[in-house]
C-alpha positions as semicolon CSV with decimal commas, in nm:
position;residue;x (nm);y (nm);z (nm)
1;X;3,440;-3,775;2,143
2;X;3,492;-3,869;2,494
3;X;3,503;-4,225;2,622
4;X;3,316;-4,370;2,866
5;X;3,594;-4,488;3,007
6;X;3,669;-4,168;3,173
7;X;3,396;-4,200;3,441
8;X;3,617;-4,502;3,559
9;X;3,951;-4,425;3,560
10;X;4,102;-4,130;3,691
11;X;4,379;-4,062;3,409
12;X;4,433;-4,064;3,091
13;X;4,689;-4,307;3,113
14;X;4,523;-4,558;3,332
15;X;4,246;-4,526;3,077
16;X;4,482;-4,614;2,847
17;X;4,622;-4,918;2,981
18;X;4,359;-5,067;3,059
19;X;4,254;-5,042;2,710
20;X;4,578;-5,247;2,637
21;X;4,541;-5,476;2,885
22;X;4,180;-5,576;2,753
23;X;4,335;-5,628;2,408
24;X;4,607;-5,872;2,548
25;X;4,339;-6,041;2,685
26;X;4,104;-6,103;2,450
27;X;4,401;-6,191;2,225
28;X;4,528;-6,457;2,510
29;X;4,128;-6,577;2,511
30;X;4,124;-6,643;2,118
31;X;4,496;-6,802;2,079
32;X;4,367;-7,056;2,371
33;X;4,015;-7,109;2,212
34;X;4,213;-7,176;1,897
35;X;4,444;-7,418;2,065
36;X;4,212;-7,618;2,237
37;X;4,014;-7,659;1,935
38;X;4,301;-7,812;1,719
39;X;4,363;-8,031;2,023
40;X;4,017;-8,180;1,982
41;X;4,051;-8,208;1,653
42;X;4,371;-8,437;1,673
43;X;4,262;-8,637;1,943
């Protein structure tokens, strides 16, 4: 199967990383959505 990715990016391994890099970020966006939710909480 080929990704759509591949109409964006002009290598495999930029296609790659930026696969990665959208992981660490939605990671980063649920650890600080977490966070600021137990700070409400405790206030």
């Amino acid at each position: 199967m080929k990704d759509d990715y591949d109409e964006y990016y002009e290598s495999e391994e930029a296609n790659l990383d930026s696969k990665s890099d959208s992981k660490v970020i939605l990671f980063l966006i649920v650890v600080a959505v977490i966070a600021m939710t137990y700070w409400v909480a405790v206030q």
